[in-house]
C-alpha positions in Angstrom: -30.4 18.5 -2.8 -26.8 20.2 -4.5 -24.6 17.8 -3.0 -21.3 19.5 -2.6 -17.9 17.4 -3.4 -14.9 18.3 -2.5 -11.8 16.4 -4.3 -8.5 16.0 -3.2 -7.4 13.6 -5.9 -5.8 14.2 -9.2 -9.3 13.3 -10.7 -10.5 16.3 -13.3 -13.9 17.2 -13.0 -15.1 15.1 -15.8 -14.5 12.3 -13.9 -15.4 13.1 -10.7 -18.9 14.5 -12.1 -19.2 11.0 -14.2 -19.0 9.1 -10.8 -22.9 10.1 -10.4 -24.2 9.3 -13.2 -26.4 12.2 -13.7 -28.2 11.0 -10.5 -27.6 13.6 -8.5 -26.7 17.5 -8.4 -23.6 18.1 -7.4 -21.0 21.0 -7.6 -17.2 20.2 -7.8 -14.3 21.9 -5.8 -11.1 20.8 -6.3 -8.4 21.3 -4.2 -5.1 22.3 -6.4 -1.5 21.6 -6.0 1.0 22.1 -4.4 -0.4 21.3 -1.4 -2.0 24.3 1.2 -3.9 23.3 4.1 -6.2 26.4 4.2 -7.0 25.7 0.5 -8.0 21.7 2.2 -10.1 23.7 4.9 -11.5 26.3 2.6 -12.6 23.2 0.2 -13.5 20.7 2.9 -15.8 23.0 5.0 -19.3 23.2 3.3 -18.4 19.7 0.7 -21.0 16.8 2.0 -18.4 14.5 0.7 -14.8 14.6 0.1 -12.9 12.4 -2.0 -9.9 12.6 -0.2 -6.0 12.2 -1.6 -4.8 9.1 -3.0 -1.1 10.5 -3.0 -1.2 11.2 1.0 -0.5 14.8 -0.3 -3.8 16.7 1.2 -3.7 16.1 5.1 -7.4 15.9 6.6 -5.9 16.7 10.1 -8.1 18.1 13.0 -7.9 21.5 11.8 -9.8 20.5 8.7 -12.0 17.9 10.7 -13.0 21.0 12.8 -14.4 23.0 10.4 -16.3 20.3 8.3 -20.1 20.8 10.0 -22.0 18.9 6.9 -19.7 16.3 5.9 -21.9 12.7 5.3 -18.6 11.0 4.6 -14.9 11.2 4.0 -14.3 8.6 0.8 -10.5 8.0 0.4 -9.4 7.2 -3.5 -6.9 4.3 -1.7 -6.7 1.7 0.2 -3.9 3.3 3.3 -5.7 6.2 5.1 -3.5 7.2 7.3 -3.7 10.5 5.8 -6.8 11.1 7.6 -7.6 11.3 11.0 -10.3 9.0 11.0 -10.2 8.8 15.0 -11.0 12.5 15.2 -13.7 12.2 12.4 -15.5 9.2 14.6 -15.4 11.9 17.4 -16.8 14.3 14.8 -19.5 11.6 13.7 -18.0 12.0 10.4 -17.8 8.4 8.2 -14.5 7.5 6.8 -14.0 4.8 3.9 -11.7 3.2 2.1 -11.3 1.6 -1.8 -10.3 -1.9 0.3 -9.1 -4.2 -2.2 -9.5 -2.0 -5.7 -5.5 -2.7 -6.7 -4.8 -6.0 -4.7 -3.8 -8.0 -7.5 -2.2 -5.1 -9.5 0.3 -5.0 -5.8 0.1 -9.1 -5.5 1.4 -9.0 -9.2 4.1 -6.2 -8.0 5.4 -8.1 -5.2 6.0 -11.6 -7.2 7.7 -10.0 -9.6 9.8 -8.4 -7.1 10.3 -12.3 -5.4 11.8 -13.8 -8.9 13.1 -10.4 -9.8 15.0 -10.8 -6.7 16.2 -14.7 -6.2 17.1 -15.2 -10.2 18.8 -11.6 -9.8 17.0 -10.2 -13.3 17.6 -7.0 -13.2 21.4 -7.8 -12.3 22.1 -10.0 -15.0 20.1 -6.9 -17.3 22.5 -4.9 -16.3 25.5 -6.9 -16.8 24.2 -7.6 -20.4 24.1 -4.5 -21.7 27.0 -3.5 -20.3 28.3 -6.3 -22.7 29.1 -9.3 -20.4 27.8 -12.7 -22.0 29.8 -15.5 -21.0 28.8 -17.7 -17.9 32.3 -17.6 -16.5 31.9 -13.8 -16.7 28.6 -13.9 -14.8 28.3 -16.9 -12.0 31.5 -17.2 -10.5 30.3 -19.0 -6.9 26.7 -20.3 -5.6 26.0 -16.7 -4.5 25.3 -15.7 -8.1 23.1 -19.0 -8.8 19.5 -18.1 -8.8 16.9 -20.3 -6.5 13.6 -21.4 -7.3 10.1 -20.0 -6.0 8.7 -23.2 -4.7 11.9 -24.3 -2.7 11.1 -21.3 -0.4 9.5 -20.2 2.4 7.5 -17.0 2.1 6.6 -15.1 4.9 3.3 -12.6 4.8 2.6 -10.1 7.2 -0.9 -9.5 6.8 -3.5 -12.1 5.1 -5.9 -9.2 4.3 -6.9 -8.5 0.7 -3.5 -8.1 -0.6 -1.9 -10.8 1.4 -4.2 -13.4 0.4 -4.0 -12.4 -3.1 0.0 -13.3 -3.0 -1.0 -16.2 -1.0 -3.2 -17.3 -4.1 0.0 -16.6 -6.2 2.9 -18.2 -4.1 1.0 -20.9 -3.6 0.3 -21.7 -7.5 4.6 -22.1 -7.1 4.5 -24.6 -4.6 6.3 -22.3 -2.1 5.4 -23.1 2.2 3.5 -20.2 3.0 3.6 -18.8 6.6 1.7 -15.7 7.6 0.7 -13.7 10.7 -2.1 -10.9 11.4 -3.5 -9.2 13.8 -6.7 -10.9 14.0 -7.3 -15.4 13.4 -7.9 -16.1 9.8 -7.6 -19.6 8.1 -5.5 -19.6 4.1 -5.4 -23.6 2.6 -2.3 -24.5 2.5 -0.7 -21.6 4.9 0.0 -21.7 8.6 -0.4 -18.7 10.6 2.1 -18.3 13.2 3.4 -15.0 14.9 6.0 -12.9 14.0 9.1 -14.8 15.6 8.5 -17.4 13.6 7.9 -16.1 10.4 11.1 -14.2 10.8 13.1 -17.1 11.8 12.1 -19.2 8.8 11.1 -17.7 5.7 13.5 -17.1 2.8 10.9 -14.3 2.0 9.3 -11.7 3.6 6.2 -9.5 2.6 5.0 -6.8 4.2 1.2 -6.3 3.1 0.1 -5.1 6.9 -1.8 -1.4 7.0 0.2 1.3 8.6 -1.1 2.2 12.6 0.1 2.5 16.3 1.0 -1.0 16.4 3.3 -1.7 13.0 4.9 1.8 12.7 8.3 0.7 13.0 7.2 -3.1 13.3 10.4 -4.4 11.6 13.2 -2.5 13.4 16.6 -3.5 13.5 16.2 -6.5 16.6 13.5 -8.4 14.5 15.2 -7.4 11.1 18.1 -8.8 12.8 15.5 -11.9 13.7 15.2 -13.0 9.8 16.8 -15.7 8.6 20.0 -15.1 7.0 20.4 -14.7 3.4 16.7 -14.1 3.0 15.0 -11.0 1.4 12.3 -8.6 2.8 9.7 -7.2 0.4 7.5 -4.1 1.4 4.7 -2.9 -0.8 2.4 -1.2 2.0 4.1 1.8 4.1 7.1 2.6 4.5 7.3 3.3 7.9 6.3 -0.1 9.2 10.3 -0.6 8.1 13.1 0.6 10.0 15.1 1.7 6.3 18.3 2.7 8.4 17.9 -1.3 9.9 17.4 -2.4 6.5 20.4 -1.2 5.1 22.9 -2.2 7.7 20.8 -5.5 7.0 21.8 -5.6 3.7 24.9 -3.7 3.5 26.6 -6.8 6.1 25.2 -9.5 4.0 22.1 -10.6 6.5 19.6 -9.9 4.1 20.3 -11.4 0.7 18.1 -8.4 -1.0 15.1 -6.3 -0.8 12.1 -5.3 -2.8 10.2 -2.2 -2.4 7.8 0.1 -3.4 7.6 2.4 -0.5 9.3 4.2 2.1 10.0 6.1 5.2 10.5 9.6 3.3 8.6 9.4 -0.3 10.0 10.6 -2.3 13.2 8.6 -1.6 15.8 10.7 -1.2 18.3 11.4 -3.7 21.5 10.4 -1.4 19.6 7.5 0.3 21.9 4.4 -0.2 19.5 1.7 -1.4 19.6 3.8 -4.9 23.2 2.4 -5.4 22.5 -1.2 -3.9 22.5 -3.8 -6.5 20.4 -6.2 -4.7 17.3 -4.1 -4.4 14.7 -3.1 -6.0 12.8 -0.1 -6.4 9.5 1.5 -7.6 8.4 4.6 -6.9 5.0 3.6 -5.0 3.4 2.4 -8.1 2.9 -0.9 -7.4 -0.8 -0.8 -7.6 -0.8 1.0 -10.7 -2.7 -0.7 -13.7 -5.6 0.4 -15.7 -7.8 -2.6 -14.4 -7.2 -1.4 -10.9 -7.6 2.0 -11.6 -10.7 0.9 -13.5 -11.8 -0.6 -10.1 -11.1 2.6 -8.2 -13.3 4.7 -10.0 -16.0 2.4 -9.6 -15.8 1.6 -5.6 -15.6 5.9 -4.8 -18.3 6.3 -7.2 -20.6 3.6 -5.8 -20.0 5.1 -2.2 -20.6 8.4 -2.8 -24.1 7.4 -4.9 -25.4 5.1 -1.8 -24.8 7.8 0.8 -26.6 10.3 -1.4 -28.9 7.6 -2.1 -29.6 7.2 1.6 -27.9 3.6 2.1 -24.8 3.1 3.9 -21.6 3.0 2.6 -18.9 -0.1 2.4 -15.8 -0.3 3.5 -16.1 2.0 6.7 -13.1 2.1 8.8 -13.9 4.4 12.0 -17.2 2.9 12.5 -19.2 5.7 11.8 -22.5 5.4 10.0 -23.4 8.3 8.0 -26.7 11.1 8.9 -29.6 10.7 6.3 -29.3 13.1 3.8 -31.6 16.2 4.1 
């Protein structure tokens, strides 16, 4: 059969068309920027498979859901797909799938860095050295400005899933305690799982590495924000509205929070008058924490291999609505 592929990514057609290795037929529509919904209807409607948006960009909302009648599955080019309806597209018996664990060590990587980049104030004292300040009197005047140790903390994760195992694996090559709590029992050597009180009330770090649904939008709002221990830090590499930001600033603005790391937030991109641009102790990436050649290596090679077994007749992986696609004709 001419399989028909619609792409919502920022992947040219060279690539795309490589992804099937000359196994199958297929034509390529992709969906240009800036963003149009009709032009993600238009593109959507005939395709028996989209490649949907890894930027969150391209919305496959119920008014594109509706009009899909051949769709065999809905591939996102990302872990978070909360882009898509996939609730509707189980109602539309339309499989949705994700790249589950393509960039967790690229965002493991991201996130300890942001931990020492954070308690041994790096980018701080960078900033203070080029501005031509040397001297140690000029520099630590009071424990405040000391740096502290990995290993003598307490990290918190929220979330042991692919990511927050891999900084598990990491944190625990430091000798840090690790704590972490999820939604569903899992066992980590040399972790305790404990619930979300807890983890608050004792860690000198927090993580966020949780997916973004009903139950964690807004999951750290200002009374458990205020529930962390004080003087620790809060990291957030997974969505940014599982954060309350405006929380997280009076957080760090009264001295509560010692400093934050992150690489997403409530409004991307972050707002050119939001204050955590001018806050010292934070830091910020633009949502490209997961960004390394491996992983986008590994990318390329989980949507392809999807896309070839449902055209190939075989199921896909990493299905998260449940759905199991129709044979192909």
């Amino acid at each position: 059969m001419l399989a028909r592929v619609a792409c919502l990514s920022p992947f040219d057609e060279r690539t795309v068309r490589a992804m099937f290795k000359g196994r199958h037929e297929v034509e390529i529509e992709a969906v240009p920027d800036p963003p149009a919904q009709p032009a993600v209807v238009a593109a959507c409607a005939e395709a028996h498979l989209v490649i949907a948006d890894k930027r969150h960009k391209h919305q496959i909302d119920r008014t594109v859901l509706e009009e899909m009648h051949r769709c065999m599955l809905i591939q996102q080019a990302a872990v978070g797909f909360d882009s898509i309806d996939h609730r509707f597209a189980a109602e539309r018996g339309i499989p949705v799938a994700n790249a589950a664990g393509y960039n967790k060590d690229s965002v493991a990587d991201w996130t300890v860095m942001a931990m020492i980049a954070l308690i041994r104030r790096s980018f701080w004292l960078d900033r203070q050295l080029r501005a031509g300040r040397w001297s140690v009197d000029d520099l630590l005047r009071g424990e405040d400005t000391m740096g502290r140790e990995l290993g003598a903390m307490t990290v918190g994760i929220i979330g042991l899933g692919n990511v927050g195992s891999s900084v598990a694996r990491r944190v625990a090559a430091f000798g840090s305690r690790i704590l972490f709590t999820d939604s569903v029992p899992r066992t980590f050597a040399g972790a305790t799982m404990v619930d979300l009180e807890t983890l608050l009330h004792e860690s000198d770090i927090v993580c966020v590495h949780t997916p973004l649904d009903v139950d964690t939008n807004s999951l750290l709002g200002s009374e458990r924000v205020a529930q962390m221990k004080q003087g620790s830090y809060l990291i957030n590499a997974a969505r940014g509205a599982i954060i309350d930001e405006s929380a997280l600033v009076d957080a760090l603005r009264s001295g509560h929070l010692a400093g934050a790391g992150l690489d997403v937030f409530q409004v991307e991109p972050l707002p050119k008058a939001s204050p955590l641009r001018s806050m010292e102790n934070v830091v910020l990436a633009p949502h490209r924490g997961g960004a390394t050649l491996e992983a986008e290596a590994r990318l390329l090679g989980v949507v392809g291999e999807n896309l070839l077994r449902v055209l190939d007749g075989l199921p896909p992986i990493n299905v998260v609505n449940g759905v199991t696609p129709a044979k192909v004709p």
